[in-house]
N, C-alpha and C positions, 0 to 999 in steps of 0.2 A: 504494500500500500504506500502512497504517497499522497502527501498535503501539500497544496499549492505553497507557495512564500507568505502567503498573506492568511493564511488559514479559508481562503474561498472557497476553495474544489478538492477532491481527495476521489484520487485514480485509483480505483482497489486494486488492480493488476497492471502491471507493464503491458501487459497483452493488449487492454484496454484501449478503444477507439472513444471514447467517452468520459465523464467526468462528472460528480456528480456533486451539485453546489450544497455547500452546506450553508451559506447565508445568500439573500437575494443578490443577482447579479446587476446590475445597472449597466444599458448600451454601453458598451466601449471598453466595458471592466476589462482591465488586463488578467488573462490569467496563463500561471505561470508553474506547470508542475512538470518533474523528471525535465526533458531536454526539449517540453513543447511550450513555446509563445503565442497564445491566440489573445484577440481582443474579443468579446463576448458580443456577437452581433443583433442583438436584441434584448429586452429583459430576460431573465431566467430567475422562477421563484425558488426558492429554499425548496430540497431536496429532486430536482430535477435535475434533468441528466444535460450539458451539453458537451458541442465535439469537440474532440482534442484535435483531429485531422479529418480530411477527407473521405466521405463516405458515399461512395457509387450509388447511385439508384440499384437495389438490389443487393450490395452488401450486408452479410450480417454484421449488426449492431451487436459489438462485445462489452459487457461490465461483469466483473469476477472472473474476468479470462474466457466468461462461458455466454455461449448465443445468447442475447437475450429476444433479439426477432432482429427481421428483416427492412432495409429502409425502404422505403415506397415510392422515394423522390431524393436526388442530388442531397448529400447535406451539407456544408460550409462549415471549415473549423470554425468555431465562435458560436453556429446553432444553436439553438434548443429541440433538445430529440426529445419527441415525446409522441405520444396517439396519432397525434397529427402527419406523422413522417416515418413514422416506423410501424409494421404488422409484427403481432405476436405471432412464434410458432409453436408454444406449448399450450397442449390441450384443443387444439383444433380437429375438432371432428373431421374432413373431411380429408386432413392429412393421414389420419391414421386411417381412414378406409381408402387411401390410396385415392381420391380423387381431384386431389391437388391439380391446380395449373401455374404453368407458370407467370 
C-alpha cells in the first residue's frame, strides 16, 4: 500500500490503475503517490476511486491488485472511476451462463 505525500489517495497495490481518495479531491488537486503525478481532473468525493494512468475503453479496472470491472469508456489519469465508467464483473448473471458479449 501506498499514501499519497499529502495523505489524499492510498494505492492498495503497485499493480493498481486507480486510487482511492481518502479526503475530497478538488479540480486540479495534485496527486502524488509511488512514481505517479496526476492532477485530479474533476471533483472526486471521499472514498472514490480515481486514475492513476490511462485506462482503455475496455481495460480492466484494478484496486487490491485484483479486477475490480471493466471501463466502459476512455478514462484520463486525474478521472473519477466510478458506475458511470466502469461495468462490474462479479456476480453477473449472464457471465456465468456464458452469454456475455463483448
Amino acid at each position: 500500500m501506498a499514501l499519497s505525500k499529502d495523505g489524499a489517495v492510498l494505492r492498495l497495490s503497485p499493480r493498481d490503475n486507480i486510487a482511492v481518495a481518502l479526503k475530497p479531491l478538488d479540480v486540479a488537486a495534485p496527486i502524488e503517490v509511488d512514481d505517479v503525478s496526476v492532477s485530479a481532473s474533476q471533483a472526486i468525493p471521499i472514498g472514490h476511486k480515481v486514475a492513476l494512468l490511462e485506462i482503455r475503453q475496455g481495460d480492466l479496472v484494478l484496486k487490491y491488485g485484483q479486477t475490480m470491472g471493466r471501463a466502459t469508456v476512455a478514462i484520463a489519469p486525474g478521472e473519477h472511476v466510478h458506475v458511470h465508467n466502469v461495468e462490474g464483473l462479479r456476480g453477473r448473471g449472464d457471465l456465468a451462463a456464458g452469454k456475455a458479449t463483448a
